[in-house]
N, C-alpha and C positions, 0 to 999 in steps of 0.2 A: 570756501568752496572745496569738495571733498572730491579734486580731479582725478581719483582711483576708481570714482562709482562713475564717471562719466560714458557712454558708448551708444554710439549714433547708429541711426536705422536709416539707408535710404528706401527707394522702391523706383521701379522703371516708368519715365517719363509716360509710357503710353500710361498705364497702369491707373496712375495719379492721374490723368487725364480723367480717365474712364468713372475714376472715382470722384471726382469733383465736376464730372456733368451729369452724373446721377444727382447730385445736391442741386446744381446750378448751372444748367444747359446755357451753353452760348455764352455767357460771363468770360470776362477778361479773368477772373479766376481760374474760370475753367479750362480758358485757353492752353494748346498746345506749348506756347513759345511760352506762356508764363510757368506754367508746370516746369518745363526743362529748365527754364531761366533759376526758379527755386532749387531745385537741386541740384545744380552748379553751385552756385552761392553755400550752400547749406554744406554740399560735400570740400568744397574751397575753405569754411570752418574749419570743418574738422581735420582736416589735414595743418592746416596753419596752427591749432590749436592742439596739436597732434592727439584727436578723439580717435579711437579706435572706430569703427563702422564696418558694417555689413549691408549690402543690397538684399531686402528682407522679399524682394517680392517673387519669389517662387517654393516660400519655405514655409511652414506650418510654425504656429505659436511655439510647441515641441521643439523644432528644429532651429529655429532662432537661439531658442535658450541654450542651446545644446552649444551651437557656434558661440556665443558670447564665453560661454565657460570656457573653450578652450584656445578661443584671443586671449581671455585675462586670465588663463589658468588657477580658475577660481572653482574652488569643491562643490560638491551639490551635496546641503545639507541632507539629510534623512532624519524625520522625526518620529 
């Protein structure tokens, strides 16, 4: 495992809601307590495992990347 490429994305419990009752209205998936219950666990990971993360849910594809580079202070190729 190559733990220097690793870096976690969360997003806000409503969010994931919203998004997983657009698939699956009324599902225990789609559930409120089970969304939050996942990204407890998931951000409880990454902390224990000490992954770098960002809560991606008010940024643009652009803006995530842009964060990631400068947690891992990593260059942006140019080709």
């Amino acid at each position: 495992l190559q733990r220097h490429k690793l870096f976690g994305l969360t997003l806000n419990a409503q969010r994931l809601h919203e998004i997983r009752s657009g698939r699956r209205q009324g599902s225990h998936y789609a559930s409120m307590q089970q969304c939050r219950f996942e990204l407890q666990e998931v951000e409880k990971l990454y902390r224990r495992e000490a992954i770098p993360f960002i809560n991606s849910t008010h940024f643009s594809v652009e803006e995530i990347a842009a964060k990631i580079l400068a947690k891992t202070n990593l260059q942006r190729r140019r080709y």
